[in-house]
C-alpha positions in Angstrom: 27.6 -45.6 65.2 25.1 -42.7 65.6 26.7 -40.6 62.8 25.9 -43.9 60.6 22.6 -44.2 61.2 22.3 -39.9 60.2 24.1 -40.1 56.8 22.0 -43.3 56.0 18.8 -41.5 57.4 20.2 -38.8 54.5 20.3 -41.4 51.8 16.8 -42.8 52.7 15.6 -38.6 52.2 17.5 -38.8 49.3 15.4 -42.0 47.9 12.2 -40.4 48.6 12.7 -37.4 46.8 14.0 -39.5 44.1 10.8 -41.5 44.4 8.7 -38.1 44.3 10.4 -36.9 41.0 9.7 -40.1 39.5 5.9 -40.0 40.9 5.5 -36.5 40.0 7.1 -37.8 36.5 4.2 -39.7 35.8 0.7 -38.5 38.0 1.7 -34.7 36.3 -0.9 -33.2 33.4 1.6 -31.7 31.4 5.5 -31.0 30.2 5.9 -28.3 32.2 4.9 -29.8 35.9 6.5 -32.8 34.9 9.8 -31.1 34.4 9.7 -29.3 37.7 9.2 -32.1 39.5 12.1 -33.6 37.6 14.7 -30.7 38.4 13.4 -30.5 41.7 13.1 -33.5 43.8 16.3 -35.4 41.4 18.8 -32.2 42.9 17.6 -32.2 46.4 17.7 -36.3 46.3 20.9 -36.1 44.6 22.3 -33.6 47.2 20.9 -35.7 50.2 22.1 -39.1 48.8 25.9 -37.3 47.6 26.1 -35.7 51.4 24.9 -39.1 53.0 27.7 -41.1 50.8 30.6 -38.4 51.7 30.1 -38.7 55.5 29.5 -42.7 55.1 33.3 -42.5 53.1 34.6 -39.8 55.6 37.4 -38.5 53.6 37.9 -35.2 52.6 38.9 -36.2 49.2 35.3 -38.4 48.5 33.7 -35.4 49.8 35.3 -33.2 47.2 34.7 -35.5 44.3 30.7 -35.8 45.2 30.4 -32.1 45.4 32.1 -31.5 42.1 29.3 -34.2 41.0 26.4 -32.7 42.6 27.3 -29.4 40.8 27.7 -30.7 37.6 24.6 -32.6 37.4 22.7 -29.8 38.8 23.9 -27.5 36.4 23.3 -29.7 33.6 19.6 -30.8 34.8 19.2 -27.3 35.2 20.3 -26.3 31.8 18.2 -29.5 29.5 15.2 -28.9 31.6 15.3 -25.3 30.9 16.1 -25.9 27.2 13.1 -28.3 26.8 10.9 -26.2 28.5 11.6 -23.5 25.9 11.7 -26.2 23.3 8.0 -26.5 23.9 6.9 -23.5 24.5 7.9 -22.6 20.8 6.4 -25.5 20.0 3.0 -24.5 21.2 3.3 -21.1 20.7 3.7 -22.0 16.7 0.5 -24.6 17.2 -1.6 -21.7 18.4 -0.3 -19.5 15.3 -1.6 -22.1 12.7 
């Protein structure tokens, strides 16, 4: 009964750094800010929320399956947010040369 109320208390962390990407997605000046925000808060709420949901499930087998998740997407976020980060840096860089 206790454990419950700790792996939703997980999931509700999880929601609010989902909740600070998103707010971080939109107050933020510029591409840049707006991507670490992104890559951020989304893994560490994605972490929080996939731990919260294993120990909710309690099988060793769901637990497996929302870590190999968890890595994926946070190898991928990684990966596009670093690509559109260099993206636009070229893309400025060339603005400044003309």
């Amino acid at each position: 009964m206790i454990a419950d109320f700790l792996w939703l208390g997980l999931i509700a962390a999880g929601l609010i750094f989902f909740a600070a990407g998103t707010l971080g997605l939109l107050r933020f000046p510029d591409l840049f800010c707006r991507l670490h925000a992104l890559t951020k808060a989304d893994n560490l709420g994605l972490a929080l929320v996939a731990l919260g949901t294993a120990g909710l499930w309690a099988t060793p087998a769901a637990a497996m399956k929302l870590a190999v998740i968890w890595a994926l997407v946070a190898v991928s976020a990684a990966t596009s947010g670093h690509m559109i980060a260099r993206h636009a840096r070229r893309a400025w860089r060339q603005e400044d040369a003309l």
